[in-house]
N, CA, C and O atoms as a MOPAC input file, in Angstrom:
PM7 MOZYME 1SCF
protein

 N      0.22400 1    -8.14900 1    -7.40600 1
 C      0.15600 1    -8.31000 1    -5.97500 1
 C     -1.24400 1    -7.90300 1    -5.51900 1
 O     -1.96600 1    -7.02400 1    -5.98900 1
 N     -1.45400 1    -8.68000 1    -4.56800 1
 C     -3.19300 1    -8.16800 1    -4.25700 1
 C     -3.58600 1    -7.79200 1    -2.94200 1
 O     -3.90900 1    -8.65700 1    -2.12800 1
 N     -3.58800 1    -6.67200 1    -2.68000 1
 C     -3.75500 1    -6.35300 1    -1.68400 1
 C     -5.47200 1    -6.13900 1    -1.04000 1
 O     -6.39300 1    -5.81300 1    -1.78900 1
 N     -5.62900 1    -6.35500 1     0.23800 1
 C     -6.48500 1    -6.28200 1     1.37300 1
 C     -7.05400 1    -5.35200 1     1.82400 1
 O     -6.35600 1    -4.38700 1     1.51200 1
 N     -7.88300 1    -5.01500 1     2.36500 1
 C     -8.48000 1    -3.88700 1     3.57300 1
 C     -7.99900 1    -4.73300 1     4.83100 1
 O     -8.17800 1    -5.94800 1     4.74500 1
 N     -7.46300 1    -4.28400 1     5.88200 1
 C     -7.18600 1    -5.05800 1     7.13700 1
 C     -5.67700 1    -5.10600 1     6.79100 1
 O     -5.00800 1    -4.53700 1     7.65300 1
 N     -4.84200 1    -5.70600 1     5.61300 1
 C     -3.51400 1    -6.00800 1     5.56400 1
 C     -2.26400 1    -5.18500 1     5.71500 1
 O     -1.91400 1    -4.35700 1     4.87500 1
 N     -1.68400 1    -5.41700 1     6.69100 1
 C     -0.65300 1    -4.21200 1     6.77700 1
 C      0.41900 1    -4.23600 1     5.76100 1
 O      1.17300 1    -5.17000 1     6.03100 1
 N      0.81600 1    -3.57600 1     4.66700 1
 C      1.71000 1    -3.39600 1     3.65900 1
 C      2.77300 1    -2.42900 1     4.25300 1
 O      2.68800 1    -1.86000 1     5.34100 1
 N      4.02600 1    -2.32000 1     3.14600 1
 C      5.14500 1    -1.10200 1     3.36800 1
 C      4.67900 1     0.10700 1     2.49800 1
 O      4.07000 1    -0.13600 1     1.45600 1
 N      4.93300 1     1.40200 1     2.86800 1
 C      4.64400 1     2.16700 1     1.60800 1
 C      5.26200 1     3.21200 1     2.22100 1
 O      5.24200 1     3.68900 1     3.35500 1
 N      5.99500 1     3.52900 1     0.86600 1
 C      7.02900 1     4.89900 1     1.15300 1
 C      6.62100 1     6.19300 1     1.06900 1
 O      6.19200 1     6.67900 1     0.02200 1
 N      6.73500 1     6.85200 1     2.20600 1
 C      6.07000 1     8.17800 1     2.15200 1
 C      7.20100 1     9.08000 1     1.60900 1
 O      8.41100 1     8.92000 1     1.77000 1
 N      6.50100 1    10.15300 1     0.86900 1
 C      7.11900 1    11.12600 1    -0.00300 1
 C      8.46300 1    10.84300 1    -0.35200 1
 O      8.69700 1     9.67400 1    -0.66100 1
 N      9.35700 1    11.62200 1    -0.37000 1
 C     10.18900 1    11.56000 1    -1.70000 1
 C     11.43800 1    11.32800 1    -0.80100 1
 O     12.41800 1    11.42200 1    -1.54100 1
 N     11.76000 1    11.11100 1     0.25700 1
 C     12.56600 1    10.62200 1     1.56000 1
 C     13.22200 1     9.26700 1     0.94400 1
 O     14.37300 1     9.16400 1     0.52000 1
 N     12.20000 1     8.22500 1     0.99300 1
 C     12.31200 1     7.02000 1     0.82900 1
 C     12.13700 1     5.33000 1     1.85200 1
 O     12.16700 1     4.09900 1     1.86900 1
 N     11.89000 1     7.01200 1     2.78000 1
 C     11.25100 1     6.26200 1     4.48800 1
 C      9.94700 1     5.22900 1     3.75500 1
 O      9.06800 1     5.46600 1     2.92600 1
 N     10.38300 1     3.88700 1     4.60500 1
 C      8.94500 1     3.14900 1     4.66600 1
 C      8.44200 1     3.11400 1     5.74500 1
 O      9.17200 1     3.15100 1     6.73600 1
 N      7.28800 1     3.04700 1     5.85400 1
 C      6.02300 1     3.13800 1     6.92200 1
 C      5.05200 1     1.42300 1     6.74400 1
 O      4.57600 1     0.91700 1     5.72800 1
 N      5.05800 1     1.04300 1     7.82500 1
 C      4.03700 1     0.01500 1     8.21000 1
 C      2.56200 1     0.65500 1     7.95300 1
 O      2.18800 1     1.51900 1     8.74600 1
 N      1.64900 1     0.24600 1     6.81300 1
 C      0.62200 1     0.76800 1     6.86700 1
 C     -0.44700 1    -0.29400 1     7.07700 1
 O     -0.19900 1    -1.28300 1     6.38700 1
 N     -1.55900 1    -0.41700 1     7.80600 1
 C     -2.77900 1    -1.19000 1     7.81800 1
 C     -3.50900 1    -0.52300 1     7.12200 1
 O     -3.69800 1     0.66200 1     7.39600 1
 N     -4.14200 1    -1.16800 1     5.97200 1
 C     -5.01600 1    -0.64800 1     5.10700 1
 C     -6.52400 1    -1.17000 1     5.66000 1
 O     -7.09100 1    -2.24100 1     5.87800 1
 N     -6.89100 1     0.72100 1     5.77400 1
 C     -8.45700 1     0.91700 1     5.98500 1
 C     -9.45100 1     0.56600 1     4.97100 1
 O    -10.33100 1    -0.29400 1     4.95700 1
 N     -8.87500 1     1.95300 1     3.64700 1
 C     -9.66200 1     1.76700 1     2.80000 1
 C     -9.28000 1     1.55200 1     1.72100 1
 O     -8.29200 1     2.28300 1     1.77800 1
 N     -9.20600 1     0.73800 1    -0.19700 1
 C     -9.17600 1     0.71400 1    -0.80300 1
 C     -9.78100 1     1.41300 1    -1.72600 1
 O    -10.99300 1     1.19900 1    -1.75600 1
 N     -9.31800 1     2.31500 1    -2.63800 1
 C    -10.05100 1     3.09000 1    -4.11400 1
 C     -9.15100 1     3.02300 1    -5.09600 1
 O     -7.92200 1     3.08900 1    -5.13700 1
 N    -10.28800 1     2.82900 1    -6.14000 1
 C     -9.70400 1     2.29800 1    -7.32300 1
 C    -11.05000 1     3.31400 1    -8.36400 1
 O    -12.23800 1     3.42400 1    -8.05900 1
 N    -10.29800 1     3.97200 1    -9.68800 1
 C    -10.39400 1     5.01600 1   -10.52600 1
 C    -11.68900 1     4.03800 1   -11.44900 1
 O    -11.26700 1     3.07300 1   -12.08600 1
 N    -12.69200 1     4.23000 1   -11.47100 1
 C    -13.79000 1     3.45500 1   -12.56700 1
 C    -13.57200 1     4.56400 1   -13.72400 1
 O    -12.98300 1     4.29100 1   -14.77000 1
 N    -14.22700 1     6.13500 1   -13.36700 1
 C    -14.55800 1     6.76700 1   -14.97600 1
 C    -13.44500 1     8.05900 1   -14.38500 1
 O    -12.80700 1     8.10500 1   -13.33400 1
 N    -13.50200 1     8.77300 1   -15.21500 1
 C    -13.37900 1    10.36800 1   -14.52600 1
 C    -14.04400 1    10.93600 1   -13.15300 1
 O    -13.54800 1    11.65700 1   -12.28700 1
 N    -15.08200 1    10.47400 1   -13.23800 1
 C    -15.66000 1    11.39000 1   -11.80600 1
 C    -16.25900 1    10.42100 1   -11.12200 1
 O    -17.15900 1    10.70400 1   -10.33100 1
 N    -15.89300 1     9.26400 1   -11.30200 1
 C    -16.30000 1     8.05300 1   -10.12200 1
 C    -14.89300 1     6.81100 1    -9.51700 1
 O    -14.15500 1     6.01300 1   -10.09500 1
 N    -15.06800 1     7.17500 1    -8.30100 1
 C    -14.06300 1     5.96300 1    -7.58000 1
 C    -14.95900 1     5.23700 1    -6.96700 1
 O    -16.09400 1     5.42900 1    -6.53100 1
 N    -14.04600 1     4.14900 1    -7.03400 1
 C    -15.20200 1     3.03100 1    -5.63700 1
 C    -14.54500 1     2.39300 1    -5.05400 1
 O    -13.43100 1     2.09100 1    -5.48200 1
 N    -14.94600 1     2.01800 1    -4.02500 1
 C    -14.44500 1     1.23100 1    -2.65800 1
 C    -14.41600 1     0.01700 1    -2.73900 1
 O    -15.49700 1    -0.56600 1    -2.82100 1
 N    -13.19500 1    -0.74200 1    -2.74300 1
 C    -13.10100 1    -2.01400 1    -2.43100 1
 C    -12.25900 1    -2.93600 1    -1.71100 1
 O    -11.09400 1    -2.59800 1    -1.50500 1
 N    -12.71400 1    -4.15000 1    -1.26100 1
 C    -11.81600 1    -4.88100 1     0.19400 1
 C    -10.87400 1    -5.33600 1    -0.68800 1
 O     -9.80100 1    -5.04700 1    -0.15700 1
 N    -10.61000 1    -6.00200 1    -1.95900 1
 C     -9.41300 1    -5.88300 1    -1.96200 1
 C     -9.03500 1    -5.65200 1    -3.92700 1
 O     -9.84400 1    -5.38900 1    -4.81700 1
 N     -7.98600 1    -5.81100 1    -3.99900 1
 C     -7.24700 1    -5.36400 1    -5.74300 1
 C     -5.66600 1    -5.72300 1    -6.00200 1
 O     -4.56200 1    -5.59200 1    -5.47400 1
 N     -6.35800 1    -6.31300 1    -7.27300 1
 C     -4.17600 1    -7.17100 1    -7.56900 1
 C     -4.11800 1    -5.49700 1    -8.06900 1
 O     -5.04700 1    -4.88500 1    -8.59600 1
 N     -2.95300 1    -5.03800 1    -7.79000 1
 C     -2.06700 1    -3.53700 1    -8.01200 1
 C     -1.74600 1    -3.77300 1    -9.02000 1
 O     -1.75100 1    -2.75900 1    -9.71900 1
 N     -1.35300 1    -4.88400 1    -9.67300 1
 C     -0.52600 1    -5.46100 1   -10.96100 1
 C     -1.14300 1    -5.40700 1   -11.86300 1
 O     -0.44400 1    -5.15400 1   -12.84300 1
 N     -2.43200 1    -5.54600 1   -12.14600 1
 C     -3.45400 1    -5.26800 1   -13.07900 1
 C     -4.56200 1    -3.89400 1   -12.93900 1
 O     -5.45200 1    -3.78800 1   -13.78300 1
 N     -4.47100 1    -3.13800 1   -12.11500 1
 C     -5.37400 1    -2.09900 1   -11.71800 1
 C     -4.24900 1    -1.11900 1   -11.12000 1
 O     -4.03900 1    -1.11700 1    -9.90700 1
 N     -3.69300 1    -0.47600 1   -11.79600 1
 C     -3.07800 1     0.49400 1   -11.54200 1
 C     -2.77400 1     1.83300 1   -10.88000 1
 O     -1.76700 1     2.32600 1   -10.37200 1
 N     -4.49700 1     2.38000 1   -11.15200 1
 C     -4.73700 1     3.83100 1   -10.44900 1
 C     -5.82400 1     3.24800 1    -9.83100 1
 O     -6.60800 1     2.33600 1   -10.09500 1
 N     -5.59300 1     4.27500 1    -8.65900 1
 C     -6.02700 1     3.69100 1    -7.12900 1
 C     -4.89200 1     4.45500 1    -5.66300 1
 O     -3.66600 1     4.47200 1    -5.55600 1
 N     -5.75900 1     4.88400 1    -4.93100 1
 C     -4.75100 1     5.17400 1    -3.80600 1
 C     -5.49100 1     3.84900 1    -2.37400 1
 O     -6.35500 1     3.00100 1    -2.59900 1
 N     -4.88300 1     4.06900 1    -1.19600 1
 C     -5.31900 1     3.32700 1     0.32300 1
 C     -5.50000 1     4.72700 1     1.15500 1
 O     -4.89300 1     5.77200 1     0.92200 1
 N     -6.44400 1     4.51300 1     2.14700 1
 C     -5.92900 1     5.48700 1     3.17500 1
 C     -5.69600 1     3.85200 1     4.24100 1
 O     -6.25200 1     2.75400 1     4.20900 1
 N     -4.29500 1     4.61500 1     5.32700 1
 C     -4.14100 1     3.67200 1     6.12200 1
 C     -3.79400 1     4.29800 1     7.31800 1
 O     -3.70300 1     5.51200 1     7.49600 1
 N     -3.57100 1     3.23900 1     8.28200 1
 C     -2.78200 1     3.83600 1     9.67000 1
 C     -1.43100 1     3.60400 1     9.73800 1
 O     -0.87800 1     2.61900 1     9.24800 1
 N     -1.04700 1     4.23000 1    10.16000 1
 C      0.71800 1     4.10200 1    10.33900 1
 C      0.56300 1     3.00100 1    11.89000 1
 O     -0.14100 1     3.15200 1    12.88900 1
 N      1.46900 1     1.99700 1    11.55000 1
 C      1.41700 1     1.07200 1    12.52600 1
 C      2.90700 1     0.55600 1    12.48900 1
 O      3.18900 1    -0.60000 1    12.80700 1
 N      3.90700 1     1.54600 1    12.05300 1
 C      5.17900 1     1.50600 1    12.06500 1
 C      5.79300 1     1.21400 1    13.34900 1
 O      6.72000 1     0.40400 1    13.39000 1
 N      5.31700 1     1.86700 1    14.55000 1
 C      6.51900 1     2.04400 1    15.99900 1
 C      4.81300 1     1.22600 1    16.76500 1
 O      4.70100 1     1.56300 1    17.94400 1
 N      3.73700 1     0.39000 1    16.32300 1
 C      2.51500 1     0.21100 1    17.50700 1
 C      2.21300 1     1.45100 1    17.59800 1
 O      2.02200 1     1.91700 1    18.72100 1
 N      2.10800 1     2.21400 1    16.53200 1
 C      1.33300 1     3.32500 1    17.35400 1
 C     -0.08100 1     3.16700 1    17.57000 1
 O     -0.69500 1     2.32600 1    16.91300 1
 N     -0.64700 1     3.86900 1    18.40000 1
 C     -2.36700 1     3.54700 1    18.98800 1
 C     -3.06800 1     4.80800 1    18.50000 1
 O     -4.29000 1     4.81000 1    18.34800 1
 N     -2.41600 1     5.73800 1    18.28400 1
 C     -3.00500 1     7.18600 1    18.11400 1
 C     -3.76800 1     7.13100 1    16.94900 1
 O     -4.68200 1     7.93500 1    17.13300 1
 N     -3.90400 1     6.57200 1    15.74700 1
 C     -4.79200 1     6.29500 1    14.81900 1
 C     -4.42400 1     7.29000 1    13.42400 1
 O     -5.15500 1     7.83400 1    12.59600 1
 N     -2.99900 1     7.24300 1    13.59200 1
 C     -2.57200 1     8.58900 1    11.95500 1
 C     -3.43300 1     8.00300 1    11.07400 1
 O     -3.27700 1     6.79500 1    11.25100 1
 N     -4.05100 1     8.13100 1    10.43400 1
 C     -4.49900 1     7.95900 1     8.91000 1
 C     -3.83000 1     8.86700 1     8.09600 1
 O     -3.56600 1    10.03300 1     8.39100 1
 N     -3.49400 1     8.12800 1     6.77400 1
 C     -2.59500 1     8.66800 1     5.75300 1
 C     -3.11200 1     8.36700 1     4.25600 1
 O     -4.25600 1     7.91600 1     4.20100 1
 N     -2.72600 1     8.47100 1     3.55900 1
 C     -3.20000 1     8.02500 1     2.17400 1
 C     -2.04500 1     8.33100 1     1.20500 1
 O     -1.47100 1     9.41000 1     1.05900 1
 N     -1.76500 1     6.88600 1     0.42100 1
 C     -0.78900 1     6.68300 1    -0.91500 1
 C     -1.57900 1     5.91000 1    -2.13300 1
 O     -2.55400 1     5.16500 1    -2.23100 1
 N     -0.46300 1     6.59700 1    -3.13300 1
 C     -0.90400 1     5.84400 1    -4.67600 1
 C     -0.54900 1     4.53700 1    -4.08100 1
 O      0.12100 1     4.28300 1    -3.08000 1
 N     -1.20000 1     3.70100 1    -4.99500 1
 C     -0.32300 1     1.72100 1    -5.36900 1
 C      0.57500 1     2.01700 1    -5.74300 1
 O      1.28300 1     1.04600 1    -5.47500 1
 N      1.59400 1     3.19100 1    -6.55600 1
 C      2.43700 1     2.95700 1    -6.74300 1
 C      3.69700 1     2.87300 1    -5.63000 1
 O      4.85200 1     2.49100 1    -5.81600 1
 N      2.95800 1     3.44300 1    -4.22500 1
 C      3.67400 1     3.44900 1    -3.07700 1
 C      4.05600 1     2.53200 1    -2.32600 1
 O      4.93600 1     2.42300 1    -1.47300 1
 N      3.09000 1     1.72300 1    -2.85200 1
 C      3.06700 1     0.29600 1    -1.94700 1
 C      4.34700 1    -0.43100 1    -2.32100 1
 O      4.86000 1    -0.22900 1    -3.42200 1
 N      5.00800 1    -1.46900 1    -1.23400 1
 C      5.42400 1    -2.27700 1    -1.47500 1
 C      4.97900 1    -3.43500 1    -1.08600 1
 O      3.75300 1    -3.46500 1    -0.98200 1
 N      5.63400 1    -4.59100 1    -0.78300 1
 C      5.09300 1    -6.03900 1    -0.60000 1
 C      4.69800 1    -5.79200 1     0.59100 1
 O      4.98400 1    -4.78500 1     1.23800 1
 N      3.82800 1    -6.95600 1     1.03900 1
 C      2.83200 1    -7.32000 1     1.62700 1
 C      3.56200 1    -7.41200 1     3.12100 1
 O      4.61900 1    -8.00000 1     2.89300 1
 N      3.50100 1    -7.13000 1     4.43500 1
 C      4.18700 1    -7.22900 1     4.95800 1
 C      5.08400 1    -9.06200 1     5.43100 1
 O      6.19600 1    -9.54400 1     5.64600 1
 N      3.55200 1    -9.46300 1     5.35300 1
 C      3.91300 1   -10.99300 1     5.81500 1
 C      5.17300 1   -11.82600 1     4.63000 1
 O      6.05600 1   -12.66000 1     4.83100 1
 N      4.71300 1   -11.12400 1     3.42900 1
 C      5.91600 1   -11.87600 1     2.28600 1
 C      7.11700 1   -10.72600 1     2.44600 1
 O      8.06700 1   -11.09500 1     1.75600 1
 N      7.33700 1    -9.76700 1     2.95200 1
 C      7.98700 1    -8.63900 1     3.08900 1
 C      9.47700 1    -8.99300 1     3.40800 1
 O      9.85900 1    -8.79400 1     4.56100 1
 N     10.23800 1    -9.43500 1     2.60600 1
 C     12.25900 1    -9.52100 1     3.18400 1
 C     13.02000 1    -8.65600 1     2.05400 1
 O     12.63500 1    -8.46000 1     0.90100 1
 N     14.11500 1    -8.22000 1     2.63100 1
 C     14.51300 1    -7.21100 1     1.50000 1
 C     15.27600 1    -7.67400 1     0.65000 1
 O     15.17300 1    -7.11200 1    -0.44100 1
 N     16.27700 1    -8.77300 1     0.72600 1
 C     16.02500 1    -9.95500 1    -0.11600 1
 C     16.00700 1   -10.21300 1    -1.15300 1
 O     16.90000 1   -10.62500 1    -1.89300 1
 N     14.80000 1    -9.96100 1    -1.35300 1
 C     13.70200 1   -10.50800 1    -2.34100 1
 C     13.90500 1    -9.11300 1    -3.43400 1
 O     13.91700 1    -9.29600 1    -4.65100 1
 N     14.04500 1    -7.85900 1    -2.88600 1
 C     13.98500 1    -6.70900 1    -4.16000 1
 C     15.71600 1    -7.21000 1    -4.79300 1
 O     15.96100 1    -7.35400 1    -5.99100 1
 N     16.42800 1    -7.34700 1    -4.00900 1
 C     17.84600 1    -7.60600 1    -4.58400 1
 C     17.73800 1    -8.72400 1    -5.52600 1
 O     18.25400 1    -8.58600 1    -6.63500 1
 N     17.01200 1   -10.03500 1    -5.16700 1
 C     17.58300 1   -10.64100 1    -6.35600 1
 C     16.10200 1   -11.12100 1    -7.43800 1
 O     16.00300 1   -12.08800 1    -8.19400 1
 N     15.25000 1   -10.19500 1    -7.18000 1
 C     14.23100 1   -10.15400 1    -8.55800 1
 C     14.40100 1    -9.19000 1    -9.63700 1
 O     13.64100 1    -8.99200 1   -10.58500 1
 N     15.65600 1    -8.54100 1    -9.32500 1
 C     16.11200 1    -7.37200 1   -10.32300 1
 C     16.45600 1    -8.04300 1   -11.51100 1
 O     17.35100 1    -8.86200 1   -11.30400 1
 N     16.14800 1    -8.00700 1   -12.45300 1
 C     17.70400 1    -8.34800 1   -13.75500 1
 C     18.12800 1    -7.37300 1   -14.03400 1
 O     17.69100 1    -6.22200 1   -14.03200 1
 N     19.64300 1    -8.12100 1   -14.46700 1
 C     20.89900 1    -7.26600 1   -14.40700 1
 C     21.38500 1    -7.23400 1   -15.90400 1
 O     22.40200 1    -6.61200 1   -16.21000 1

């Protein structure tokens, strides 16, 4: 899945299971040990480690939360986003 800077994704904050509407600010992705770098966008599916900082844009909020999650937090994209879709891409 490849996500954006600008694209609002789902991503579940802590261990709740609450999802949050996030607009992604920034993208980082892990190069060595002591270097990350910034980028507009990354398939998650092939680049693994990496966090976003984003805004919570769950309820319109205007106040500007910035937050930050692993990719592993993310879920789909909001625009392809139906729930749906996790039920029957499972195998059983």
């Amino acid at each position: 899945m490849i996500i954006k800077v600008g694209q609002v994704v789902e991503v579940k904050r802590g261990m709740s299971g609450i999802f949050r509407d996030a607009k992604i600010d920034n993208i980082q992705i892990k190069c060595t040990d002591d270097y990350d770098a910034s980028v507009m966008q990354v398939d998650i599916s092939k680049i693994k480690e990496g966090t976003i900082t984003y805004e919570d844009v769950t309820f319109d909020n205007t106040e500007g939360n910035m937050h930050w999650a692993y990719f592993g937090q993310i879920q789909q994209p909001k625009e392809n986003y139906h729930p749906w879709v996790k039920v029957f891409s499972k195998k059983f």
